[in-house]
C-alpha positions in Angstrom: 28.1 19.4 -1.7 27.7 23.0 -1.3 30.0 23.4 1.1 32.8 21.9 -1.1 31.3 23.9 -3.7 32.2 27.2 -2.1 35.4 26.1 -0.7 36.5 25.2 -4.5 35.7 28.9 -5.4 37.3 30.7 -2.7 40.8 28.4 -3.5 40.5 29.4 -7.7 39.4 32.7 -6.7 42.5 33.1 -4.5 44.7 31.7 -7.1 43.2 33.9 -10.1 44.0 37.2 -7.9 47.4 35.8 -6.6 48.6 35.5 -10.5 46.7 38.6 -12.0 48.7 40.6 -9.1 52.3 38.9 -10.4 51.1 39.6 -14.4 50.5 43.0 -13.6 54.1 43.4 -11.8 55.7 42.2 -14.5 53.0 43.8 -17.0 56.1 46.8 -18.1 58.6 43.4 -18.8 59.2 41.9 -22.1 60.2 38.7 -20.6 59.6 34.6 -20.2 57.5 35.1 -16.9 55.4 37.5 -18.3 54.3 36.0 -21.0 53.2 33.0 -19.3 51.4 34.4 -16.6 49.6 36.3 -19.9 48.6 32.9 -21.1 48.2 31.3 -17.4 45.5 34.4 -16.6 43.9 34.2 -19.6 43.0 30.6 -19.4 42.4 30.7 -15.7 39.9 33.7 -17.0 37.7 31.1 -18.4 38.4 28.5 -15.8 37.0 30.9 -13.3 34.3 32.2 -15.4 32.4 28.6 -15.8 33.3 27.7 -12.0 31.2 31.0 -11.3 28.3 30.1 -13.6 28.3 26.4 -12.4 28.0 26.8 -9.3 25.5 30.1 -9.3 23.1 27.1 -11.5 23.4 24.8 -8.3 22.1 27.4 -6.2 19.9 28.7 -8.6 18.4 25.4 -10.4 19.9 22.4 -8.8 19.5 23.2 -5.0 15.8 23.7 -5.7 15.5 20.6 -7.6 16.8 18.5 -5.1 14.7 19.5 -2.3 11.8 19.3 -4.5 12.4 15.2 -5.2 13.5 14.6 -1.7 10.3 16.0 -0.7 8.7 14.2 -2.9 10.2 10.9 -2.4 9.5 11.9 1.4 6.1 11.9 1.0 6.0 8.8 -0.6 7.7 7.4 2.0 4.9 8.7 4.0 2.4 6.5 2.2 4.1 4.1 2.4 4.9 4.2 6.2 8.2 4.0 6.3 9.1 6.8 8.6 12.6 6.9 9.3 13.2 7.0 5.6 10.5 9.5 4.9 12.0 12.0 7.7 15.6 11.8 6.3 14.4 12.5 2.9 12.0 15.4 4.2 15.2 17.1 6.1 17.2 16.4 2.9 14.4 19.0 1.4 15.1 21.6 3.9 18.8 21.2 3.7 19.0 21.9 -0.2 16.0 25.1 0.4 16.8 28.6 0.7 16.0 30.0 4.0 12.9 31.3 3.0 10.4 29.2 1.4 9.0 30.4 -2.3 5.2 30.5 -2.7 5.1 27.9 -5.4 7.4 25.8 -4.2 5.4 25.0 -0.8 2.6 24.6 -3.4 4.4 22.4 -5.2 5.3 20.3 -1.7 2.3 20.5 -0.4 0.6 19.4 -3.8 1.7 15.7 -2.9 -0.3 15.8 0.0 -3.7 13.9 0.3 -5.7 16.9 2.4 -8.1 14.5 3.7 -7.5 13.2 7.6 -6.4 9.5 6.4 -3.2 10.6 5.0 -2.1 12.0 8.9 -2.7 8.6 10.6 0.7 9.3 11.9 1.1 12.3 13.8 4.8 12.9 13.0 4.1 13.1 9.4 1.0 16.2 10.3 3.8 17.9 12.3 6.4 17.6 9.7 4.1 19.9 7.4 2.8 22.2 9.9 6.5 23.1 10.7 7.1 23.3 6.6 4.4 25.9 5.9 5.5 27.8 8.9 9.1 28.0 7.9 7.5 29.7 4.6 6.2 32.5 6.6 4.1 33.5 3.1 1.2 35.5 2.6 0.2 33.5 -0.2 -3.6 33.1 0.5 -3.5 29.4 -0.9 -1.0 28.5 1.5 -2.5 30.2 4.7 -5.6 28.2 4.2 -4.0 25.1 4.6 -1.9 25.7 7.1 -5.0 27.0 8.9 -6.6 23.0 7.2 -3.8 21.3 8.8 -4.2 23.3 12.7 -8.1 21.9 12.2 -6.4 18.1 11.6 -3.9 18.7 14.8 -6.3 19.8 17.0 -8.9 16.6 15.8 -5.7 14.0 16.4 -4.5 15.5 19.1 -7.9 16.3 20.3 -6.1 20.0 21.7 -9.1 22.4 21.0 -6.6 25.2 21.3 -4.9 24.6 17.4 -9.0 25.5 16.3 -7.8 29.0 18.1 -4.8 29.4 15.7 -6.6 28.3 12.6 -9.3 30.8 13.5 -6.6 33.3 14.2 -4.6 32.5 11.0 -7.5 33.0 9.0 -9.1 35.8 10.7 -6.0 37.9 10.0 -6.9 37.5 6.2 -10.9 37.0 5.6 -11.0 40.7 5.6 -8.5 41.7 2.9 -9.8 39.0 0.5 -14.0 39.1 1.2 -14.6 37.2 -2.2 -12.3 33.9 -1.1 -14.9 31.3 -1.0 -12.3 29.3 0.8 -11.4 31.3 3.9 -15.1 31.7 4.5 -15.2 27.4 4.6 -12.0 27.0 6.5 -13.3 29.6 9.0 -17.0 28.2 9.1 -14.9 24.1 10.3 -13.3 25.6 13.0 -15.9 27.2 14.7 -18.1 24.0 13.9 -15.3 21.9 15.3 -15.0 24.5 18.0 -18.5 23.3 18.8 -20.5 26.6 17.8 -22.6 25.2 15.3 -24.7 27.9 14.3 -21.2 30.6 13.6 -19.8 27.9 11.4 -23.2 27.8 9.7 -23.2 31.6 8.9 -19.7 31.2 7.6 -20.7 28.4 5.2 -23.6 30.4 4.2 -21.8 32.9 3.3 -19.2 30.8 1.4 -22.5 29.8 -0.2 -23.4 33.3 -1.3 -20.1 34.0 -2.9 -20.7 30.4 -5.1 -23.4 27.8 -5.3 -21.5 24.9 -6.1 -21.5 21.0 -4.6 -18.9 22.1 -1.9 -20.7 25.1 -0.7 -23.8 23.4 -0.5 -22.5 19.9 1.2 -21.0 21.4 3.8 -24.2 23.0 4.5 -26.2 19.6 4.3 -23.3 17.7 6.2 -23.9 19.9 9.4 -27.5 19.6 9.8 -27.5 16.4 8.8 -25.2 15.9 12.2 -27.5 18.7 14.2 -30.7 16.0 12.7 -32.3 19.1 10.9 -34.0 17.0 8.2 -35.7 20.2 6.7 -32.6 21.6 6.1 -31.2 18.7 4.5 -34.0 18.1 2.0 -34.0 21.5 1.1 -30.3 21.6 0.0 -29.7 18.1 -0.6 -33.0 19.3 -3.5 -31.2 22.3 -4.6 -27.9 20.1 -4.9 -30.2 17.7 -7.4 -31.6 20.5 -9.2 -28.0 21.9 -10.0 -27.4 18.1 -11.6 -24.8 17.0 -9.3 -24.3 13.6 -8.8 -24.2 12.0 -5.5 -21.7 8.9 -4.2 -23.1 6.3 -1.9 -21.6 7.5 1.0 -23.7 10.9 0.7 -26.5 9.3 -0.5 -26.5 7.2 2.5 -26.3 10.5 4.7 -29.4 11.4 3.2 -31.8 8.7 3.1 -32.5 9.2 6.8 -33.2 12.8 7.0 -35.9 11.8 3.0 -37.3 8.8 5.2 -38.2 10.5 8.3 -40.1 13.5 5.7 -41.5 10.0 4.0 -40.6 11.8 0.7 -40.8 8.3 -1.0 -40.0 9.6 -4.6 -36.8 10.3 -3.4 -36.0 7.7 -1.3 -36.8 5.5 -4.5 -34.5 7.2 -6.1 -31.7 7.3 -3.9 -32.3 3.3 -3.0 -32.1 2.8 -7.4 -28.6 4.4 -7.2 -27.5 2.7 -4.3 -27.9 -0.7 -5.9 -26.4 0.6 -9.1 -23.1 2.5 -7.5 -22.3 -0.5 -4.8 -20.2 -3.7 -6.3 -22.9 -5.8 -3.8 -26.7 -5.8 -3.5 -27.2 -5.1 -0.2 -30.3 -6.9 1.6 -30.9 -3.9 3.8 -31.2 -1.4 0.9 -33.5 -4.6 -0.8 -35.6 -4.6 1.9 -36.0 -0.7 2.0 -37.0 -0.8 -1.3 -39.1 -3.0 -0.9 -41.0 -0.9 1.9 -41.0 2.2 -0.2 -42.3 0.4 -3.6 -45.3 -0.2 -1.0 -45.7 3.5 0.3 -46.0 4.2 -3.8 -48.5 1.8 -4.5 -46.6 -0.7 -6.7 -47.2 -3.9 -4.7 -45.7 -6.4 -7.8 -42.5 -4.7 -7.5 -42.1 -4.7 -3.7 -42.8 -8.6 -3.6 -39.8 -9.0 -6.1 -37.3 -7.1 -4.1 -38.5 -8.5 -0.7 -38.2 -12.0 -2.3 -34.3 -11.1 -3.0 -33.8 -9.5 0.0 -34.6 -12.3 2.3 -32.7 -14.9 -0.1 -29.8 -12.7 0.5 -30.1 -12.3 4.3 -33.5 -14.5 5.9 -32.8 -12.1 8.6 -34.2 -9.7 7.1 -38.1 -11.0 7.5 -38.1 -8.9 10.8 -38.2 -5.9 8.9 -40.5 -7.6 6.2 -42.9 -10.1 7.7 -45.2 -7.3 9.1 -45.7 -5.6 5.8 -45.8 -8.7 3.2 -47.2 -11.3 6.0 -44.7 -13.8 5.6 
């Protein structure tokens, strides 16, 4: 299309020259010839004109706005796993691009993206982005970070330790210029944990930490000593996190309870057990039974014989765990 486009205007441009070169020949003659090409040039004037504003809009507005709904509909295509369809719409995107990338819209591209390692259970489709951002060749702070993101996800599904290098190198190259970006600090403290230094990506959280105390700063803390079995440390942040009035989901609670139960801080563990039955669609008999033990450790015997009872009507099995405390 913008190939024909072009061709269009080099044929009207040739023609508008052609017969502005014949009316000013004849320019000095009163005569039939002249006075048409006068009307011929003047219309062709205007002809021209809106030819040269059309197609400056497709490059302008159009071009742009077709690569940004073919990449769109590409990434849908993604979710939906259809691949063949999702590549020829993706190449579609680059074909209608400039050259070069613009900041905002790789933002906008990448902002159909679910950053989270699900969405690459295709490698194609992880590779397909990578090559995207690097086209950009931007500076763009936002956009380095994830491309430095997306090397961490290569070198997990590729299991190639050597794209952890290039993120750290990516975002080395910029953690310097730009000390108060709580998010190079975080990118920078995953690699080096995936790496397998655990203690560097610590400091790097930590310091993440330092520049704001939020839920991310502080889970990512809890979330690698909770892997290095530092139950200390989890309690201590995993308390701070509570304090702040952040709610938890049952997946981090979960991650919790064991590091709360080996400290036998039973309030806690209450707690978290009291959320667990209230945020998951099913009671489950192992979380029953738990409670159960825990209403014991806190001296309320009435109430551990009531979740014991449901426990073992839900699963029997579960008078293992049971049978020595309640002597069933």
């Amino acid at each position: 299309m913008v190939i024909i486009g072009l061709v269009v205007m080099c044929l009207f441009s040739f023609l508008f020259v052609f017969l502005a070169l014949l009316y000013y020949l004849g320019k000095e003659k009163d005569d039939l010839l002249y006075l048409k090409l006068n009307n011929t040039v003047k219309k062709l004037s205007w002809v021209f004109g809106s030819l040269v504003i059309i197609i400056s809009m497709w490059f302008l507005v159009l071009s742009p706005s077709v690569a940004s709904v073919s990449a769109r509909q590409g990434f849908d295509n993604i979710y939906l796993q259809n691949d063949s369809k999702a590549e020829e719409l993706l190449n579609k995107a680059i074909d209608y691009t400039p050259q070069k990338f613009g900041d905002e819209e790789i933002l906008t591209f990448l902002g159909n993206i679910i950053e989270d390692e699900l969405s690459f259970n295709k490698a194609t489709n992880l590779n397909w982005t990578v090559d995207l951002i690097e086209r950009a060749d931007s500076e763009h702070i936002k956009i380095i970070s994830k491309l430095a993101n997306f090397y961490n996800f290569k070198g997990i599904i590729e299991k190639d330790p050597s794209y952890y290098d290039k993120s750290l190198e990516l975002m080395n190259g910029v953690i310097d210029d730009n000390p108060g970006k709580r998010e190079l600090y975080t990118q920078v403290g995953r690699s080096y944990i995936l790496k397998g230094q655990i203690e560097t990506g610590q400091e790097y959280f930590k310091k993440a930490l330092d520049i704001r105390l939020d839920k991310n700063s502080l889970w990512n803390l809890i979330t690698v000593y909770v892997y290095s079995q530092d139950s200390d440390k989890v309690v201590e942040y995993a308390d701070q996190l509570m304090d702040m009035g952040y709610d938890l989901t049952a997946p981090e609670i979960r991650r919790l309870i064991p590091s709360y139960e080996e400290k036998k801080i039973n309030e806690k563990l209450e707690y978290f057990l009291y959320r667990l039955l209230e945020l998951e669609e099913e009671r489950d008999p192992e979380v029953l039974s738990d409670m159960a033990i825990v209403k014991l450790r806190l001296n309320k015997p009435n109430e551990a014989v009531e979740y014991a009872k449901e426990a073992l009507e839900a699963d029997p099995e579960q008078s293992e765990k049971l049978a020595p405390l309640f002597n069933f």
